[in-house]
N, C-alpha and C positions, 0 to 999 in steps of 0.2 A: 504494500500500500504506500501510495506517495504519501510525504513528509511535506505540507504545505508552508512551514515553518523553514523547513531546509531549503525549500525550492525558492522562496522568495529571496531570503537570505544569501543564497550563492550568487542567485541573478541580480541582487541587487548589486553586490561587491563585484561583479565580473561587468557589467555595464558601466559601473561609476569605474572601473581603473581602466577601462576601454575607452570609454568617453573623455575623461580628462589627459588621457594619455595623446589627447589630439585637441586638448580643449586649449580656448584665445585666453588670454588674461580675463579678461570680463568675465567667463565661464570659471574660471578657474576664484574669480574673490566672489562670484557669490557662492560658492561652493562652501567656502574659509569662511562668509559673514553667516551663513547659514551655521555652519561649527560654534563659531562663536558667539551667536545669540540664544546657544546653550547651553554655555560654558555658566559653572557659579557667579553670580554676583548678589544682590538684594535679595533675587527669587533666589531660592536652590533649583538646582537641576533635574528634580523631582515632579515640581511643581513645573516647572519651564516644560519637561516632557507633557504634562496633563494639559498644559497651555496647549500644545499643540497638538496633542490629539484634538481635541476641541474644536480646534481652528479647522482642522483637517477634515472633520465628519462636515463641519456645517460647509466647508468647500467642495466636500463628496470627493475625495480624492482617498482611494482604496490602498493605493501604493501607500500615502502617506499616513492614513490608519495602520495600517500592518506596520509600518515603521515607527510608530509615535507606539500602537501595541506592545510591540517588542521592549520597546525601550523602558515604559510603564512596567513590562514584568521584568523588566530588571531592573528596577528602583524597587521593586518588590511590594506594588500597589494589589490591595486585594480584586478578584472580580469585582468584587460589591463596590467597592470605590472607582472602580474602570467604568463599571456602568452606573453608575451616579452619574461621571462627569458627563460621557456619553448621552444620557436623559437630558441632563443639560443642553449637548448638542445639537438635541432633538430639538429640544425646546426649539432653539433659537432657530437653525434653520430650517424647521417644520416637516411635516411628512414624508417628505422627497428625500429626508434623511436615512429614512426608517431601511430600505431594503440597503444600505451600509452600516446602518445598526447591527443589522442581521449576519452580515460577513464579517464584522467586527466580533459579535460576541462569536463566531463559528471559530473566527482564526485565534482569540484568546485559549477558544476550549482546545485548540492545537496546540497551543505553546502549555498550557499545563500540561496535556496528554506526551507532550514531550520529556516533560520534568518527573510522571510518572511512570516511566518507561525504564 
């Protein structure tokens, strides 16, 4: 059975060193500002990941769920609090959310199913 968690994970790291292996300057500092507008500062980096999941669902961007997911379970956010922020989400960008909700909560139950394996 695929590993939705592995699969995303490889492709994501094998596209970014592929892409920036040819990328312009400009590609290359939003890459670095992206970095470091999650780096500690006032937020912790905890809190900075839940920013952006958040951001992410109400923008409907899947890639960037799974990404902000992962990172959330490794800051070591409970489900319950992943889908709190999530609900929030919802809130704000309304039902057109919902069916990234739903891949959201599928790919977290992958990432513990990995941690239970």
């Amino acid at each position: 059975m695929a590993n939705p968690v592995a699969e995303f994970n490889d492709y994501r790291s094998e596209m970014n060193e592929r892409l920036l292996s040819n990328a312009s300057t400009t590609l290359k500092r939003i890459y670095s500002l992206d970095n470091q507008a999650y780096q500690e500062g006032t937020l912790d980096r905890p809190t900075k990941e839940l920013l952006g999941l958040v951001a992410s669902a109400v923008l409907r961007c899947d890639d960037c769920i799974k990404y902000h997911l992962v990172r959330c379970f490794e800051e070591k956010y409970s489900k319950t609090q992943v889908m709190e922020a999530l609900e929030i989400a919802t809130l704000v960008g309304g039902t057109i959310v919902i069916p990234h909700l739903r891949r959201a909560y599928e790919f977290w139950e992958a990432l513990e199913s990995n941690t239970n394996s």
